[in-house]
C-alpha positions, 0 to 999 in steps of 0.5 A: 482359104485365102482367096489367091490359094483358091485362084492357084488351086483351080488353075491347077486343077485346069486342063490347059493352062494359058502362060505367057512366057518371058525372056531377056537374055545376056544380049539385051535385044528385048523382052520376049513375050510367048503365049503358051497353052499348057497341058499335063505335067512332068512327061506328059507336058504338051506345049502349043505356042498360040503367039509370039514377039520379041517387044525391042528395048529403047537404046536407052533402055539398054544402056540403063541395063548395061550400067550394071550388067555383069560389073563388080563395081555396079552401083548398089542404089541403080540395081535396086532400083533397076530391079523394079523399073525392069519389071514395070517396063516388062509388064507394060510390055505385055500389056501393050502386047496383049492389046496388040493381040486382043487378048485380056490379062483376064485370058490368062492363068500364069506369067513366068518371068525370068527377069534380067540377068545381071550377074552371074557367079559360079564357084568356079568362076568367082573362086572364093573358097567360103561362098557359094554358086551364085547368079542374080536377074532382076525384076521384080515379079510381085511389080509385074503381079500387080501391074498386069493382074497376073499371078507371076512366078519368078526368080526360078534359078535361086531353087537351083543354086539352093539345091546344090546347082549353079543356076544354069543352064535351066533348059534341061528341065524344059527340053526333057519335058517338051523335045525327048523322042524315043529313037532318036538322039537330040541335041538342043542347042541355044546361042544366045549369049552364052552358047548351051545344050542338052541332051537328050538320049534315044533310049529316054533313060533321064539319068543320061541326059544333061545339060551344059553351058559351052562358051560364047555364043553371040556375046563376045561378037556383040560387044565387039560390034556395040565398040567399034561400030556405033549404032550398030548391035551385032553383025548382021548376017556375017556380013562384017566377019565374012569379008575377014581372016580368021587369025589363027594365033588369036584363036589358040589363046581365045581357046586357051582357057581352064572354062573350056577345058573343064568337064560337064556340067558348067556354066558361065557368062559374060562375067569371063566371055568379054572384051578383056578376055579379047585383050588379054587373048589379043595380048597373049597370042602378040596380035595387038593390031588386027583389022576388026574384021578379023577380028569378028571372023576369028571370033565367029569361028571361037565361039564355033569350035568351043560348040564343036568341041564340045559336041564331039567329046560328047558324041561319036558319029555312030550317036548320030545326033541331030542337032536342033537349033534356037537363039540368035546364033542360028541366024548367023550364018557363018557360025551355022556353016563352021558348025556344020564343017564341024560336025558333019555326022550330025544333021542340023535343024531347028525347033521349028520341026518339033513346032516351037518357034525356035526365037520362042523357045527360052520363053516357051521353057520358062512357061512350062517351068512355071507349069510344073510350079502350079501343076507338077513337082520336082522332075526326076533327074536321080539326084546327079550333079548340078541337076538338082530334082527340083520344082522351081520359080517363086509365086507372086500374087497380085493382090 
């Protein structure tokens, strides 16, 4: 038997799994880096976070992503050759944090890696009748492999678009796993780029659970600020969009789009959530020349109600939902405020109360991905809709 088939099956075969989970998300502040212990499998997954850090990206770093960041006319020799200096910097990143920690890379089992998203292309957002659903992240697992002397698993959205999905929103699989509680009605909402949740019912009944992409979260504010506020990345804590006006004309041609009208599930990205479709709403709605902070106070507020919207056509107030929040938009303060005016019968908390660290949680979902790769299977869904039964990541090995 191939040596690294040996490695595999007694990693399986262990009782806890030691995994250090990766994520870059659409806004490109850095590599998060979880160490997660992992035990069981399926619904009998156990996670403990054991560490955790966000590794910043170098403003050059950055804007080398940005060159080919969800653009059409990206050129085809950067991406090939971004795809393996990510995955070098990614695994120099966890080896200087491992050091930092006193750890060995021999200490642990697995990485999951989902590497950088650079583009992202649904059927109903590319619109070309003969392709398929299709999403691409780079950085390469076998480069991280064969860097940290880790066994990488990688690449976990290509089995969802395979399988009939649209390759997002992924945490669905991990939320089941890790936050359903008998009894109580949760929704594990995600503002990051893209704004998501889940659902996750009381009554544990896995055909009624679902997961979604909403809309903007942080990605639009973000852009807004990296133009008009050099060295700046985003508006800490509100500051900026609190001392604007939200301009409601702005806000209907913002809200005035077939995405958010659409049913669930869907997904989408920065490809439609930009500064053009700011122009064209700015254009739209005869507001061509608003103080920037309004503008930032009318974007907060979209990117609320499209979370809101899609909240209460979801759930009624008899559901008595509690939302538990995670990603970067939790931290903005203005956005938590017209989301809890917004959706008063609900109680609003964050992952911190189910012990995960809520900045660590897309990391620490990735790591229980890659779990169920080595030690699980496909998780049941009943074949529904963009929510494939499947088991996903691809094995890099590092020899």
């Amino acid at each position: 038997m191939n040596v690294n088939i040996k490695k595999l099956f007694s990693i399986a075969s262990k009782s806890e799994r030691q995994i250090i989970g990766l994520m870059s998300g659409t806004s490109m502040d850095g590599l998060d880096i979880a160490w997660c212990s992992c035990s069981g499998s399926g619904t009998s997954s156990r996670i403990k976070i054991q560490n955790f850090t966000t590794v910043p990206f170098s403003s050059e770093f950055k804007e080398e992503i940005k060159s080919v960041f969800s653009r059409r006319d990206a050129d085809l020799q950067k991406v090939c050759l971004l795809n393996e200096q990510i995955a070098i910097t990614h695994a120099e990143m966890i080896l200087d944090t491992l050091k930092e920690w006193n750890v060995s890379p021999s200490d642990f089992d697995l990485i999951a890696s989902h590497g950088q998203t650079i583009f992202h292309a649904p059927k109903q957002l590319h619109g070309l009748e003969n392709y398929p659903n299709a999403t691409l992240q780079i950085a390469d697992g076998d480069h991280i492999a064969v860097k940290t002397g880790i066994i990488t698993i990688c690449d976990f959205r290509q089995k969802h678009l395979a399988a009939g999905g649209e390759g997002a929103p992924l945490a669905v699989y991990g939320d089941y796993l890790i936050f359903s509680k008998e009894g109580e009605n949760r929704i594990m909402l995600n503002i990051g780029g893209i704004s998501n949740f889940t659902y996750l019912p009381a009554d544990l009944d896995a055909s009624n659970i679902f997961s979604t992409d909403i809309g903007p979260g942080n990605t639009m504010m973000d852009q807004f600020i990296q133009k008009h506020y050099p060295g700046m990345y985003y508006d800490e804590d509100s500051k900026l969009a609190r001392t604007g006006k939200v301009n409601f004309g702005l806000l209907a041609s913002l809200l005035d789009h077939e995405f958010l009208r659409a049913g669930f599930p869907k997904s989408t990205g920065p490809e439609l959530f930009n500064l053009q479709y700011l122009e064209n709403a700015m254009e739209k709605s005869v507001q061509p020349h608003l103080p920037n902070e309004d503008i930032l106070a009318t974007l907060c507020k979209f990117s609320a109600d499209c979370i809101v919207k899609s909240i209460l056509e979801s759930f009624s107030e008899k559901d008595s939902p509690v939302i538990y929040m995670s990603g970067g938009g939790m931290h903005n303060p203005l956005m938590v405020e017209h989301l809890k005016n917004g959706v008063p019968f609900a109680r609003f908390a964050n992952t911190e109360e189910l012990n995960i660290n809520p900045d660590a949680k897309e990391a620490a979902l990735f790591a229980i991905l890659a779990n169920e790769t080595v030690a699980g299977g496909p998780i049941d869904f009943g074949g529904r809709l963009q929510v494939p039964s499947v088991c996903m990541g691809k094995i890099c090995l590092p020899n």
